[in-house]
KEKE-3310 file (N, C-alpha, C; in steps of 0.2 Angstrom, whole numbers, plus 5000, padded with zeros to 4 digits):
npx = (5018:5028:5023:5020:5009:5011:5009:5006:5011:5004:5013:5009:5012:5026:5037:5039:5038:5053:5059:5056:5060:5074:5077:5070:5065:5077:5085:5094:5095:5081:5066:5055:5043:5036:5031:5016:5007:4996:4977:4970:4955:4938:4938:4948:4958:4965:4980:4983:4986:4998:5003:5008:5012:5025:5029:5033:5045:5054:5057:5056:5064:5073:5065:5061:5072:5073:5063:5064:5054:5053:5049:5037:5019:5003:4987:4971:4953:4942:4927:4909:4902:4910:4922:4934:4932:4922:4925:4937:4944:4939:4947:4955:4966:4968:4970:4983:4992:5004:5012:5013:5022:5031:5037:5052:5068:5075:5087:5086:5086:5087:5079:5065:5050:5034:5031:5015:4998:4990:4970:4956:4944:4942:4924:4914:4916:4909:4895:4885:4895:4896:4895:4907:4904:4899:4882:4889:4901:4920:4925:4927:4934:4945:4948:4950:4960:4969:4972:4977:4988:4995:4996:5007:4996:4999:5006:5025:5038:5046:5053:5070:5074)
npy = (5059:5058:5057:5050:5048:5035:5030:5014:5003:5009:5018:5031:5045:5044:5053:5060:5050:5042:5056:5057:5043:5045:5054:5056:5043:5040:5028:5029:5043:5048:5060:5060:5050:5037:5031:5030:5016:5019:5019:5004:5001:4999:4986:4978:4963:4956:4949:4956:4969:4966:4963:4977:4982:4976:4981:4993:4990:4981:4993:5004:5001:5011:5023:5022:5020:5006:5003:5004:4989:4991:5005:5006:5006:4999:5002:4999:4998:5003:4999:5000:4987:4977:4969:4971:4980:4973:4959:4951:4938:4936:4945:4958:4964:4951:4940:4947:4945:4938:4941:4953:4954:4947:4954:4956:4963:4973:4976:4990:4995:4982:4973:4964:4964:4975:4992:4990:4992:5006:5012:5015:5024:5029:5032:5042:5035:5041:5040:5028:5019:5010:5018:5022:5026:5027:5017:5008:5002:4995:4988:4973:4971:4978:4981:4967:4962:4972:4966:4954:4956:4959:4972:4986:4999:5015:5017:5014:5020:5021:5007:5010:5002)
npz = (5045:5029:5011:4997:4980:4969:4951:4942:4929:4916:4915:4923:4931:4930:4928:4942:4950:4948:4953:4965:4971:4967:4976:4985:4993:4997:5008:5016:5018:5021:5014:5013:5019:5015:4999:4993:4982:4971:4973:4962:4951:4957:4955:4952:4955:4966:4960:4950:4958:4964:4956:4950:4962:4962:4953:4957:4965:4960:4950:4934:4921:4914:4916:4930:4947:4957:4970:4988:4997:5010:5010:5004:5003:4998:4990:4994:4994:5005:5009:5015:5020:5010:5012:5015:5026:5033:5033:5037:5037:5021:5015:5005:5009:5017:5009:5000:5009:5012:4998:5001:5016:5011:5002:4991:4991:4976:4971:4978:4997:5010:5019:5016:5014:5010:5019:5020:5021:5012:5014:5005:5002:5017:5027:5014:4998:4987:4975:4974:4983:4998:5015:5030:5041:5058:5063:5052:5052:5052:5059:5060:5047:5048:5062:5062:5055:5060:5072:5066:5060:5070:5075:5080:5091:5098:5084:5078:5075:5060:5049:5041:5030)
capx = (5021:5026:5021:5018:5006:5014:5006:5011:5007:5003:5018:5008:5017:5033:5043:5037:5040:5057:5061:5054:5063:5081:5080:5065:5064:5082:5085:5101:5093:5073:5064:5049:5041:5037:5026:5007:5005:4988:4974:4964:4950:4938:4938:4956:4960:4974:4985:4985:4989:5003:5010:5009:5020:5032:5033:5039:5051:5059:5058:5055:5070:5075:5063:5061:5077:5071:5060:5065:5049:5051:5048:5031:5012:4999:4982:4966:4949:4938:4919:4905:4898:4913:4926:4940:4930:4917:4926:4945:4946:4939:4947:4960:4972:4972:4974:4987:4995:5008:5016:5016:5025:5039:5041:5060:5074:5077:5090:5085:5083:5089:5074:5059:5040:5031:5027:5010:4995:4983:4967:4955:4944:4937:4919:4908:4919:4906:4889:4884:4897:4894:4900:4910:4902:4894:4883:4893:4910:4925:4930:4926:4938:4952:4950:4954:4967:4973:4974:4981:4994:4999:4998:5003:4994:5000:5012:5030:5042:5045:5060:5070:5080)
capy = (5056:5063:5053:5054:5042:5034:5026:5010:4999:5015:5025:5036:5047:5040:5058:5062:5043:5044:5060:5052:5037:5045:5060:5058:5039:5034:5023:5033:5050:5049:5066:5056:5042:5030:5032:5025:5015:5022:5013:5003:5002:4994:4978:4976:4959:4957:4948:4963:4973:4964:4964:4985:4984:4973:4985:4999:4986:4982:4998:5003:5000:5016:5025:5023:5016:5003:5007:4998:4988:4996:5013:5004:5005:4997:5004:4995:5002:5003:5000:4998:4982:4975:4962:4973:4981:4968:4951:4950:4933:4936:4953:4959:4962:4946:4937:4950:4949:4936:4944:4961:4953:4945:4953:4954:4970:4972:4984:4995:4993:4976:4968:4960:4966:4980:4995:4990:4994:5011:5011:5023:5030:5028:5038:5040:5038:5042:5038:5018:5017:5009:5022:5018:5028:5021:5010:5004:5004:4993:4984:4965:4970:4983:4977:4958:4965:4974:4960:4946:4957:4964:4982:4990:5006:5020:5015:5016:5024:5017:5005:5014:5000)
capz = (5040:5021:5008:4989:4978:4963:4950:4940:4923:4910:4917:4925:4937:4930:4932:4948:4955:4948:4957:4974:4971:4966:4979:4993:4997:4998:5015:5019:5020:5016:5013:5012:5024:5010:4995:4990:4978:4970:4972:4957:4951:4964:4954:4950:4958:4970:4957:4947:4962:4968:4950:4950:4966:4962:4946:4959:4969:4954:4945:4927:4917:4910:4919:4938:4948:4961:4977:4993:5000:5017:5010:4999:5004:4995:4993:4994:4996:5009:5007:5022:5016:5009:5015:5018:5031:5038:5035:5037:5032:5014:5011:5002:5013:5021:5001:4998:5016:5011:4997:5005:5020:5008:4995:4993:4989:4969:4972:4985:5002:5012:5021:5014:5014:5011:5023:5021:5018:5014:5012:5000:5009:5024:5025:5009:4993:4981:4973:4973:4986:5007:5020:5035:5048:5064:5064:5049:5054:5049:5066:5057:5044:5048:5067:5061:5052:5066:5076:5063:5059:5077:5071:5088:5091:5091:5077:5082:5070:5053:5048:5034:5025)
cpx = (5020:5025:5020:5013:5010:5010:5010:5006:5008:5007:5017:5011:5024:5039:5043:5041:5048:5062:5061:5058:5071:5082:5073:5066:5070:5082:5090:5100:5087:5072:5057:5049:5044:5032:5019:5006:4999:4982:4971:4959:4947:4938:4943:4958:4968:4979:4988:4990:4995:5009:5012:5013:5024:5034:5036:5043:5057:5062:5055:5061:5070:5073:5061:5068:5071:5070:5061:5058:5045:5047:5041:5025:5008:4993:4975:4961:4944:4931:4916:4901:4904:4919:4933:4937:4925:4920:4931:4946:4945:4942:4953:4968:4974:4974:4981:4994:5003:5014:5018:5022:5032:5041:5048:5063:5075:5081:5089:5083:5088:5084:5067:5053:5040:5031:5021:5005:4993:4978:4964:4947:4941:4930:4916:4913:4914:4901:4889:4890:4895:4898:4901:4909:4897:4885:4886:4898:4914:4927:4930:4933:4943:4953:4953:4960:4973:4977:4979:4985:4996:5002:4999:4999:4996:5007:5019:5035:5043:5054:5062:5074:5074)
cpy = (5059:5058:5054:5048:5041:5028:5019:5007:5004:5018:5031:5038:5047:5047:5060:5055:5043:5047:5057:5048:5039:5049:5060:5051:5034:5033:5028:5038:5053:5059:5063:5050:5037:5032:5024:5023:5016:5017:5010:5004:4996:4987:4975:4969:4960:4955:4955:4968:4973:4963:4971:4984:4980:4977:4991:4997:4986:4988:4999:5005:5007:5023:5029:5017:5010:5004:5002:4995:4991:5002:5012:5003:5003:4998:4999:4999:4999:5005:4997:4993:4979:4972:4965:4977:4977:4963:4952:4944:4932:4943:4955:4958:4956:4942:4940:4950:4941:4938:4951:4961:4949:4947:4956:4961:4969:4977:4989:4993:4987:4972:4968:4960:4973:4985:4991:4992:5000:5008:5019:5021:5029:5032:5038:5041:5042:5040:5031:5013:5014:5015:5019:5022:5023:5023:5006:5004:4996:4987:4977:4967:4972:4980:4971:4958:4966:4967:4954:4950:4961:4969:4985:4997:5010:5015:5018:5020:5018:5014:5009:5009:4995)
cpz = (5034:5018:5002:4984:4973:4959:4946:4932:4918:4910:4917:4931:4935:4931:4936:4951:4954:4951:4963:4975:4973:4972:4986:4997:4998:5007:5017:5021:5016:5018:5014:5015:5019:5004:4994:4984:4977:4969:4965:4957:4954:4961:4953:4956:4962:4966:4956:4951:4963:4962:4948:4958:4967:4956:4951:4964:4965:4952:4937:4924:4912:4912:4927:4940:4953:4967:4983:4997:5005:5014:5004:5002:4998:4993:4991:4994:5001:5011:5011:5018:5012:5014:5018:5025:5034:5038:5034:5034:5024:5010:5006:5005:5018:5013:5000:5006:5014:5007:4999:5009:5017:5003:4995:4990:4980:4967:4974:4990:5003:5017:5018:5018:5015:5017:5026:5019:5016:5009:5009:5001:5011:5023:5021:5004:4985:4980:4973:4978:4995:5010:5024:5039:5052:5062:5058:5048:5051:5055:5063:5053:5045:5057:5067:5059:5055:5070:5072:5064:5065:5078:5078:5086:5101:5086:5080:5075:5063:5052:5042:5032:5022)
residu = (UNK:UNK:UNK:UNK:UNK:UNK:UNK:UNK:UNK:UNK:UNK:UNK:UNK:UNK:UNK:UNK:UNK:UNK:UNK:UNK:UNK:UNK:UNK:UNK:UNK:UNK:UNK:UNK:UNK:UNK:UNK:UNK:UNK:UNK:UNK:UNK:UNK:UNK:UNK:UNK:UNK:UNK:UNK:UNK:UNK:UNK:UNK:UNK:UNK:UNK:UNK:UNK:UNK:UNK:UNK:UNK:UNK:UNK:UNK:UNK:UNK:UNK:UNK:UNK:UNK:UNK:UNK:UNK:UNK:UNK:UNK:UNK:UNK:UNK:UNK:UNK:UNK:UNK:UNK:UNK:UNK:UNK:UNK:UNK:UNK:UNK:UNK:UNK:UNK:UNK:UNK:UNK:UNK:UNK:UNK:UNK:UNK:UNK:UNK:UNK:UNK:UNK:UNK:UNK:UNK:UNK:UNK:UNK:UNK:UNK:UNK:UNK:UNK:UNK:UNK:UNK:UNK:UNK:UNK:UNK:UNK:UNK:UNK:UNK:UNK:UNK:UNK:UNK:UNK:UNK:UNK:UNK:UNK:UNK:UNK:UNK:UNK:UNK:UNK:UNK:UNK:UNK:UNK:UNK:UNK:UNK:UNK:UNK:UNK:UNK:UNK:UNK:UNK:UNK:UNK:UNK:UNK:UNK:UNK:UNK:UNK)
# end
């Protein structure tokens, strides 16, 4: 899969995501799977998040056109000892799994919810962080995940509209 991060709020990125938008992730003839919204900083609540992609659903008027949902991932982070990896029911992406799942076309695209999620990063991300190798693995939180949202695996082809 191709992919590009983009980011939101500061209009960072804004002439790069522009390009993406007008000329890699249209539905009609993508060049590009879908673009990642970049993740925040680990404490950025999920409001927040979910007001940074509805900012590149919409668009930013004058700036970026509007990105279709389908062609939009989410990113979260992924820490051993935290919730998005050991508890599924307290973690982000199950808070955030409603408006992922409905957020709606604002000129682009024609079906409603996101791609999905990414997350950032699996493994050791840095100093003061948990890793996610065995014996600390993810299967409570990305398995539950798995499961609520009935991810097949392997993953089938991606919807483009």
């Amino acid at each position: 899969r191709l992919t590009i991060d983009i980011g939101d709020g500061d209009t960072y990125l804004t002439a790069i995501e522009n390009y993406a938008v007008t000329n890699w992730l249209k539905t009609s003839a993508p060049v590009l799977d879908y673009a990642n919204a970049m993740v925040g900083s680990q404490k950025t609540s999920v409001a927040t998040l979910e007001s940074g992609w509805q900012q590149h659903v919409d668009g930013l008027s004058g700036s970026v056109p509007p990105m279709a949902p389908a062609k939009l991932t989410g990113s979260l982070w992924l820490i051993g000892g935290k919730p998005n990896c050991n508890n599924f029911s307290n973690s982000d992406q199950n808070t955030a799994a409603s408006f992922v799942e409905t957020l709606a076309p604002a000129g682009a695209g024609t079906t409603t919810g996101m791609l999905g999620y990414m997350f950032w990063a699996a493994g050791c991300q840095g100093n003061g962080t948990g890793c996610t190798f065995p014996p600390t693995t993810c299967e409570n939180g990305m398995g539950g995940a798995a499961t609520a949202f009935s991810i097949p695996i392997p993953m089938p082809a991606l919807r483009q509209n």
